[in-house]
N, C-alpha and C positions, 0 to 999 in steps of 0.2 A: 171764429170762422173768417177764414179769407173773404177779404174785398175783391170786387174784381177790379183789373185796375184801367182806370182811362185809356179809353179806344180800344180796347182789348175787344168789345164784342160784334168788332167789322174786322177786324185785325187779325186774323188767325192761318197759321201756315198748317200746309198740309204737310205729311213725310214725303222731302223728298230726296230723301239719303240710298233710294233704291234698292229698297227691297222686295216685298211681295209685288208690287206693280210693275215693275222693270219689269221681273220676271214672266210675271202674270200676261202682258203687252204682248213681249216676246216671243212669248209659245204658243199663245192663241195665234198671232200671226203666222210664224212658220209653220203652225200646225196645217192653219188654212192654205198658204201659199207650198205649201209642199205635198199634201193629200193630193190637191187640186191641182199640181202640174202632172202629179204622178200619175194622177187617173187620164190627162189629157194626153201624156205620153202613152200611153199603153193604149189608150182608146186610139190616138189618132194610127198606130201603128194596123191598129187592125186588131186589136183583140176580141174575144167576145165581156160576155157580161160578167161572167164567172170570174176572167184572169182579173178583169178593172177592180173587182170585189178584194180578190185573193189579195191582188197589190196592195189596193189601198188600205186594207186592214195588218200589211204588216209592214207598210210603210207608216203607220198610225203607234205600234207596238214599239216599233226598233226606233222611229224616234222620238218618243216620249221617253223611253228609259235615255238615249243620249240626251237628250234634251236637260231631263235632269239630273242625270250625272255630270255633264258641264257644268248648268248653274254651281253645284254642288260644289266641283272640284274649283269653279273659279272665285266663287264668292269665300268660302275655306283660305283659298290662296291670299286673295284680298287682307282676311280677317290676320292669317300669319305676320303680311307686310305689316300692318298694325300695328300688332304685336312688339316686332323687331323693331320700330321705330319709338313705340313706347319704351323699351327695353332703354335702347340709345341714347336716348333723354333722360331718363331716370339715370343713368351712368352720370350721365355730365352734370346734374343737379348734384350728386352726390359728392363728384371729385372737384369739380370745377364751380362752386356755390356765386360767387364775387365774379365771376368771367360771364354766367349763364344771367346774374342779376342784372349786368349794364346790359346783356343783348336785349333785356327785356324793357328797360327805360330807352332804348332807341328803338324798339319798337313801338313803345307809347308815342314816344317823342313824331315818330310816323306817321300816326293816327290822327294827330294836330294837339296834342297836348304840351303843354310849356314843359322844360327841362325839370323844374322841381316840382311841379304836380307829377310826373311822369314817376320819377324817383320816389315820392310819396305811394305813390299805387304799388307801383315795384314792390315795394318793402312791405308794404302791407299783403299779396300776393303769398309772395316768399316767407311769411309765418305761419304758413301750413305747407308741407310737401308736398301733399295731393293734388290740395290748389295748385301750387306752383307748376307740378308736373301738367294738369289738363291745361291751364293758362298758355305754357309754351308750345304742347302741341296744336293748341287752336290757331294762336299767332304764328309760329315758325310753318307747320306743313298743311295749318287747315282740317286738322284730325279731332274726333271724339272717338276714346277709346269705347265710350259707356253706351255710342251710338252707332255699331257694328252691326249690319244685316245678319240675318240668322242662314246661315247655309241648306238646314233644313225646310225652314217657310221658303226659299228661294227655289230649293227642289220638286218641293211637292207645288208652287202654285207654276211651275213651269210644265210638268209632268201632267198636272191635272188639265191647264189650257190647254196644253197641246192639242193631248187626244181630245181635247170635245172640239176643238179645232180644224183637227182632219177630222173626225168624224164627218163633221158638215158636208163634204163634196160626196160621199158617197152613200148616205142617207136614201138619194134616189132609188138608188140599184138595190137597198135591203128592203123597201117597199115595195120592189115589182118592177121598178121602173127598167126600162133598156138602152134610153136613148141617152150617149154620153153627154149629148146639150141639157140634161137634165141636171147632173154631176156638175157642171161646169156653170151652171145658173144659180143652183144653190152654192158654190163655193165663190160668185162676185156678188152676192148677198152679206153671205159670210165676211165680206171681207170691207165692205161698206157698214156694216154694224161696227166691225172692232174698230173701224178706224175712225168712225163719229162718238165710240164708249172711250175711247181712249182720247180724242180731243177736248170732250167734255170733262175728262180727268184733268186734264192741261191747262183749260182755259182757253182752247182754240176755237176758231168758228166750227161746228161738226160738220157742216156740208161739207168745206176740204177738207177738212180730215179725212171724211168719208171717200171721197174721188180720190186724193190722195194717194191712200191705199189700194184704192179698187185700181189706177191706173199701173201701181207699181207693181202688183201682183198679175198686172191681164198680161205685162212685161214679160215674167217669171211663166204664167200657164202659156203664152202663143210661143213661146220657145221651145218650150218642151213639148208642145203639143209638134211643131216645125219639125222638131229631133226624132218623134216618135213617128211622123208618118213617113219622114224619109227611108226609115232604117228599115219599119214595115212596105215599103214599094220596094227596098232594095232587096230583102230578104222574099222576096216575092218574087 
């Protein structure tokens, strides 16, 4: 059985290569800050309860499927560049063995290693290909092929925040409620939780975190609330 090893049990990193929480942050947030201008838009226009409803549940729909279909298509994309850079390395390991070995003794040599420990490592490196190939992509671009987000977990935890995201601002209005400041008080709620669950992810104080967010988003709702009551006085 494994020892554990010294300092290891204060010492421990979380993930942070970006995947299910990037995404997860991401969609909860715009889920909130987009239900909740949308409903402030329509409401300040002059709508009634029914349109604030109709909107915000399919502004809830259309952008939780975009929402995840981005993640999707951009972290996919990500994983391809990977790919092609592994591809490219693996070429020059194979044609270029003696050229790809000293780039990696000056890269030790970088690191603060003497010239012939650096050479010693190298050479021990480069008696497995595997090795050799993860070695240079960590050192040359900062890559781990073996530690690539998953395009699916990036979709579905973007897809699922979202909607419970928007859901949040219009919650009022499926209880009964009529008044838009009802809409509009649960989604600066909304938006002081993610932004103190996600500083507490970080290691940040949560209070700002919490203001943070809530100021960035009152940003995003007083604008579009501006947009939506001008258009409704002018269309009046």
């Amino acid at each position: 059985m494994d020892q554990p090893r010294p300092h290891e049990f204060d010492h421990r990193h979380p993930d942070v290569t970006g995947g299910w929480l990037r995404a997860a942050t991401f969609g909860a947030m715009d889920g909130l800050v987009t239900n909740t201008s949308l409903i402030a838009g329509v409401g300040g226009g002059g709508s009634d309860t029914h349109m604030i409803v109709l909107s915000g549940v399919a502004g809830l729909v259309a952008g939780a499927f975009s929402m995840a279909l981005g993640e999707f298509t951009s972290v996919t994309t990500q994983n391809e560049q990977v790919d092609t850079q592994v591809d490219v390395e693996r070429r020059a390991l194979d044609r270029h063995p003696d050229a790809e070995l000293a780039e990696l003794v000056d890269a030790f040599t970088d690191m603060g290693m003497s010239t012939q420990t650096a050479e010693i490592a190298a050479s021990e490196v480069h008696r497995d290909n595997a090795r050799a190939l993860a070695v240079h992509l960590t050192q040359e671009l900062g890559l781990n092929p073996d530690e690539q987000p998953s395009p699916w977990v990036a979709a579905g935890s973007s897809f699922v925040t979202f909607s419970a995201g928007a859901l949040i601002p219009i919650l009022p209005f499926l209880f009964g409620f009529t008044a838009l400041a009802a809409g509009l008080t649960l989604g600066g709620l909304g938006l002081l939780v993610v932004g103190a669950v996600t500083a507490r992810y970080t290691g940040r104080p949560m209070l700002i975190g919490a203001v943070r967010q809530l100021l960035l988003g009152g940003v995003a709702v007083a604008a579009t609330y501006g947009v939506g009551s001008l258009i409704g006085v002018g269309i009046a």
